[in-house]
matplotlib code that plots the C-alpha trace (Angstrom):
import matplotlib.pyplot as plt

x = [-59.9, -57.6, -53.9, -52.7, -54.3, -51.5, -48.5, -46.8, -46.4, -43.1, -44.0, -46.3, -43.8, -40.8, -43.5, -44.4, -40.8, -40.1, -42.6, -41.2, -37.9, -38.8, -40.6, -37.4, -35.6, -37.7, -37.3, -33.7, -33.6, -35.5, -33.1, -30.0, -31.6, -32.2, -28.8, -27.2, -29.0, -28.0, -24.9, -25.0, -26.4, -22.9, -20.4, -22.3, -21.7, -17.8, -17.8, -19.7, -16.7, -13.9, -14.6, -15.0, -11.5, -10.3, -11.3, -9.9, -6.5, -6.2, -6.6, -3.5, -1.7, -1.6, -0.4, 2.1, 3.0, 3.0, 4.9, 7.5, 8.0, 8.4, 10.9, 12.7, 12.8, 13.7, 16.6, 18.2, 17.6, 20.0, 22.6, 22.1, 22.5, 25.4, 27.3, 26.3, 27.7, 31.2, 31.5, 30.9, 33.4, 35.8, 35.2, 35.4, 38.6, 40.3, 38.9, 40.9, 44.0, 43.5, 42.9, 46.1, 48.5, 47.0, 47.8, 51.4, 52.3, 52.8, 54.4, 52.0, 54.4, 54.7, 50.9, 52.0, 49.4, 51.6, 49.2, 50.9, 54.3, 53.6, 51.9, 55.2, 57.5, 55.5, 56.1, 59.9, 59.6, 58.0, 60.1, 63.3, 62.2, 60.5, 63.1, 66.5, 68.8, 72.3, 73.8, 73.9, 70.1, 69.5, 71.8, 70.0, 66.4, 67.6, 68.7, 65.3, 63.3, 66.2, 64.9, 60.8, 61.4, 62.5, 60.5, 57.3, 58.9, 59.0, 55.3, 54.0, 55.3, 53.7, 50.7, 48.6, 50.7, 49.2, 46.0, 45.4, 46.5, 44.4, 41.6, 42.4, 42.5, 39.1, 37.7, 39.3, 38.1, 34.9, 34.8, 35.5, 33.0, 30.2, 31.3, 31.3, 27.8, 26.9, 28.3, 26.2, 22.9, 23.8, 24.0, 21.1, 19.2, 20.7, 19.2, 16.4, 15.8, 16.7, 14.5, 11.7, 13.0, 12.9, 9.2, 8.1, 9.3, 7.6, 4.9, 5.7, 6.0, 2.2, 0.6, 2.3, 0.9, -2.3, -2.4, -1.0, -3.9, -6.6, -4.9, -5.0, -8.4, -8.8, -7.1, -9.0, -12.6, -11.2, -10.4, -13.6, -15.0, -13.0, -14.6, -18.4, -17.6, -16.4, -19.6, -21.6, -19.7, -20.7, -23.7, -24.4, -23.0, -25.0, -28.1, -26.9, -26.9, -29.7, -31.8, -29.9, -31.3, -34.4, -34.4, -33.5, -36.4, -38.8, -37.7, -37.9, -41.9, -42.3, -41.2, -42.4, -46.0, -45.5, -45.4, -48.4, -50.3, -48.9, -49.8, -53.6, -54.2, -52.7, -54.7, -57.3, -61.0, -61.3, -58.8, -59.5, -62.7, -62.0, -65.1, -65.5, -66.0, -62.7, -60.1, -57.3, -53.9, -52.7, -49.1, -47.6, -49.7, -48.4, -44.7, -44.9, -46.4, -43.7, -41.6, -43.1, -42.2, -39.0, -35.5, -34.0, -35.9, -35.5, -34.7]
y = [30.7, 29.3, 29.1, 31.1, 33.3, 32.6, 33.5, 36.7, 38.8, 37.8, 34.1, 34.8, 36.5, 34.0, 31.0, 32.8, 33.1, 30.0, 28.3, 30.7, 29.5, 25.7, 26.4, 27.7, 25.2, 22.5, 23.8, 24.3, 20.4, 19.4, 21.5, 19.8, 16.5, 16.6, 18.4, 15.3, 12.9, 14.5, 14.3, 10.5, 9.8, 11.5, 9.6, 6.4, 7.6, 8.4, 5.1, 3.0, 5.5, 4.4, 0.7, 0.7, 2.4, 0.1, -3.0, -1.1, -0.8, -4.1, -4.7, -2.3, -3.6, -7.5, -6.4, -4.5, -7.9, -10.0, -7.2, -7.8, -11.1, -11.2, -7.9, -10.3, -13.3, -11.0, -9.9, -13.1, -13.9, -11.7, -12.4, -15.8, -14.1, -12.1, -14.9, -17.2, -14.2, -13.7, -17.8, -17.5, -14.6, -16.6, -19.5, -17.1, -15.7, -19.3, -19.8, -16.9, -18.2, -21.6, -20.7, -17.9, -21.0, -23.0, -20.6, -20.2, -24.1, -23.5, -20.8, -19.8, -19.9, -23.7, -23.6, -23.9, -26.3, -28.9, -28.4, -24.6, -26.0, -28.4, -26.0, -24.1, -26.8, -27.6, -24.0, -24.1, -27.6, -25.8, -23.0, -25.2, -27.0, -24.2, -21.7, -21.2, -20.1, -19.8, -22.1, -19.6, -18.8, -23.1, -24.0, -21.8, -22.9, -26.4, -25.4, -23.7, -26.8, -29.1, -27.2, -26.5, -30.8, -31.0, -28.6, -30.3, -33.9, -31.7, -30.8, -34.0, -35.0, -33.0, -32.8, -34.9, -32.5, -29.6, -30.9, -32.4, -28.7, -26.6, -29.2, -28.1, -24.2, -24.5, -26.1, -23.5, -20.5, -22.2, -22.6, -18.7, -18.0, -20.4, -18.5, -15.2, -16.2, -17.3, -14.3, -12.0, -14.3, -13.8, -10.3, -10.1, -12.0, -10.2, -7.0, -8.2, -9.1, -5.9, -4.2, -6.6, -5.7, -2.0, -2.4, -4.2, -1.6, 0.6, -1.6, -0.9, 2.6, 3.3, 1.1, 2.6, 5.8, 4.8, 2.7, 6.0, 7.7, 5.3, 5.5, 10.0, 9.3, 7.3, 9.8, 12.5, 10.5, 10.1, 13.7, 14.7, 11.9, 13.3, 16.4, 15.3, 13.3, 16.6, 18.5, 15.5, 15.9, 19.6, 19.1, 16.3, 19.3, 21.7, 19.2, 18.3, 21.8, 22.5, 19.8, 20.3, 24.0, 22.7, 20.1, 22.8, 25.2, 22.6, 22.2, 25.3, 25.6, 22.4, 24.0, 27.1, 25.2, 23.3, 26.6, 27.5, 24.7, 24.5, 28.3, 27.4, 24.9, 26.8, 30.0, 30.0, 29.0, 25.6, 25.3, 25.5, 24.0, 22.1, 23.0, 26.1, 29.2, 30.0, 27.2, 25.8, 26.7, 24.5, 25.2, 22.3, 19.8, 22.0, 21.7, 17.6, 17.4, 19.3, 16.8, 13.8, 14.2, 12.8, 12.2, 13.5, 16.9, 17.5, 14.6]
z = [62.4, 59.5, 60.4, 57.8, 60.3, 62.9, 59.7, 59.9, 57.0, 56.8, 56.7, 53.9, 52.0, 52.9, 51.9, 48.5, 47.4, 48.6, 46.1, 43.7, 44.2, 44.6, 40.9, 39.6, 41.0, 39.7, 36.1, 36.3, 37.4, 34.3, 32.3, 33.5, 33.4, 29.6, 29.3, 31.3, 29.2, 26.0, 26.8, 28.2, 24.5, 23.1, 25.7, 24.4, 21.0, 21.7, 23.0, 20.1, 18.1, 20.2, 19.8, 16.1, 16.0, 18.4, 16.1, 13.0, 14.7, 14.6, 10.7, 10.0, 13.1, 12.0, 8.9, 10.0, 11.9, 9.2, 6.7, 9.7, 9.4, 5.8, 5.9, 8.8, 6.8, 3.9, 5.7, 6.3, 2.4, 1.8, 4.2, 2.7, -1.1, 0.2, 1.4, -1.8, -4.2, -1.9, -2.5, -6.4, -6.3, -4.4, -6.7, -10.2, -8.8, -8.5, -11.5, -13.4, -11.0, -12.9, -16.0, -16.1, -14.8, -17.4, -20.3, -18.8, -19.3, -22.7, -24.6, -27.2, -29.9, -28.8, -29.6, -33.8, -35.7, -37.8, -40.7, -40.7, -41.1, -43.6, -45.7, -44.9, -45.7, -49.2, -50.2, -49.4, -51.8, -54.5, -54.5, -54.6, -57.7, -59.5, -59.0, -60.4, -57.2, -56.5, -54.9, -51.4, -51.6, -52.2, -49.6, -47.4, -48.7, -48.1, -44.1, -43.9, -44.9, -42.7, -39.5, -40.6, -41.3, -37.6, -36.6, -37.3, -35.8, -32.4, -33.1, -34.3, -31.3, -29.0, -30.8, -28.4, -25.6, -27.0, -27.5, -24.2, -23.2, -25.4, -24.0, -20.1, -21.2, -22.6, -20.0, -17.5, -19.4, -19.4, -15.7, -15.3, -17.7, -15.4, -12.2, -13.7, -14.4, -11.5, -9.9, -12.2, -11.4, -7.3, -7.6, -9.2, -7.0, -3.9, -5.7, -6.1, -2.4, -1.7, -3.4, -2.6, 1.5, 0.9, -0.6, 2.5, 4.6, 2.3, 3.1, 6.8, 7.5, 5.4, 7.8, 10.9, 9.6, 8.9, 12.4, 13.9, 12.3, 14.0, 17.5, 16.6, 16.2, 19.1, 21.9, 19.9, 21.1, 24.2, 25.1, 23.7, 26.3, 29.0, 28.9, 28.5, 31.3, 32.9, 31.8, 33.3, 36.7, 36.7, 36.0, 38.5, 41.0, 39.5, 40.3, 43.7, 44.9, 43.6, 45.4, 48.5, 48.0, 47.7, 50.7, 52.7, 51.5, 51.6, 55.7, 56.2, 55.0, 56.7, 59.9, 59.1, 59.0, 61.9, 63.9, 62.2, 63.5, 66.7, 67.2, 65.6, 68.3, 70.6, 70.6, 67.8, 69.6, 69.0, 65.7, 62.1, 60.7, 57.7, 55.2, 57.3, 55.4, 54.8, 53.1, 54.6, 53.7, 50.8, 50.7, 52.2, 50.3, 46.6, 48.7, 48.6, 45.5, 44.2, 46.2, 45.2, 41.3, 42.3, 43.7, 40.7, 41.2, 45.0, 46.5]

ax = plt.figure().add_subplot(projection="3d")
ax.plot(x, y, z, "-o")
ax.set_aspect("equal")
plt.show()
């Protein structure tokens, strides 16, 4: 007598939708399995992603590096400028000093050219001897040339005096006129620098934003790892259950089985024939082969 013989109805039943169940749970596997490995394929991707981000940082980061350097070295142009123009300003101011005391060692009207007064002097002549004048107006024509004569002795004689002076005041307002020069070429230098400083900076802050951009980029593939990697967790608890589900169906047939047999050899007249007219009860073999497609699916 077979030893399905020896199963209750309830057995029967309980063994049915148990290979029901194990069926289920062996499609359900294969579902999550392709699911896990789709999503394997995208944390590789988000990877390949973060990487090529990674790399690209670094093309806007050394720039930024060496933008630093030049806005540092920049920076202490222009203290160097800055402390060049105070000097020329210094040095223009003692210029103006030295070129006022200069113009105060002589009175201006000390400044009188002797060819002035001679011309002067030649006209008093001419007027003496071409004009008829009293003897009051000639008196006082002839005390006019007396003191233009002596006049001009006093400037003849100062003459190279004068001259030696009107060479020093030339060459003092020459000398403010080179430092307000160089004052005016400072400052524009120091401008310059300046502007080429606040460029760089420029320079600065649009790579920080595009490096800040990248690293966006970057946290943003790595949250969207974070939770694939999450989904994958489930999922690997979602498998695990179920395979622990199935382990513990598959034991149960097993043991259900076992009783089966036991109870066979137990009371059936000499056992189950193998060949005999009816076939022997397949269920455990279709329960291992179910097994045997792998760890992944039950084990």
């Amino acid at each position: 007598m077979p030893s399905r013989a020896y199963l209750s109805e309830e057995a029967i039943r309980e063994e049915r939708e148990t290979r029901e169940r194990l069926r289920e749970i062996d499609g359900k596997i294969r579902l999550l399995r392709d699911r896990r490995l789709a999503l394997v394929g995208r944390v590789r991707e988000l990877s390949a992603e973060q990487k090529a981000l990674f790399d690209a940082r670094q093309v806007p980061q050394e720039k930024v590096e060496r933008l630093h350097e030049e806005h540092r070295l920049l920076g202490r142009t222009l203290a160097q400028l800055r402390s060049e123009r105070d000097r020329a300003r210094s040095r223009l101011d003692e210029a103006i000093a030295r070129a006022r005391e200069i113009r105060a060692e002589i009175n201006p009207a000390e400044r009188v050219r002797p060819e002035r007064i001679r011309k002067e002097i030649a006209e008093l002549e001419a007027r003496q001897q071409t004009s008829a004048l009293s003897i009051d107006e000639e008196n006082a024509l002839i005390a006019r040339l007396r003191e233009r004569s002596k006049f001009l002795k006093e400037i003849e004689a100062r003459e190279a005096v004068i001259a030696e002076h009107e060479k020093k005041r030339r060459d003092a307002e020459a000398a403010v006129q080179a430092a307000r020069a160089e004052v005016e070429q400072r400052t524009q230098d120091l401008e310059r620098a300046r502007v080429e400083r606040d460029r760089k900076m420029d320079e600065i802050r649009s790579e920080l934003v595009r490096a800040g951009s990248v690293v966006a980029q970057i946290r943003e593939k790595a949250g969207a790892r974070r939770e694939i990697m999450q989904k994958l967790d489930a999922l690997g608890r979602e498998m695990m259950e179920l395979e622990s589900e199935g382990r513990r169906l598959w034991l149960a047939s097993k043991e259900r089985q076992r009783e089966a047999r036991a109870a066979a050899r137990a009371y059936g007249p000499g056992g189950s024939r193998p060949g005999g007219p009816h076939a022997p009860d397949r269920t455990e073999e279709k329960l291992e082969e179910l097994l045997k497609r792998g760890k992944v699916t039950l084990g």
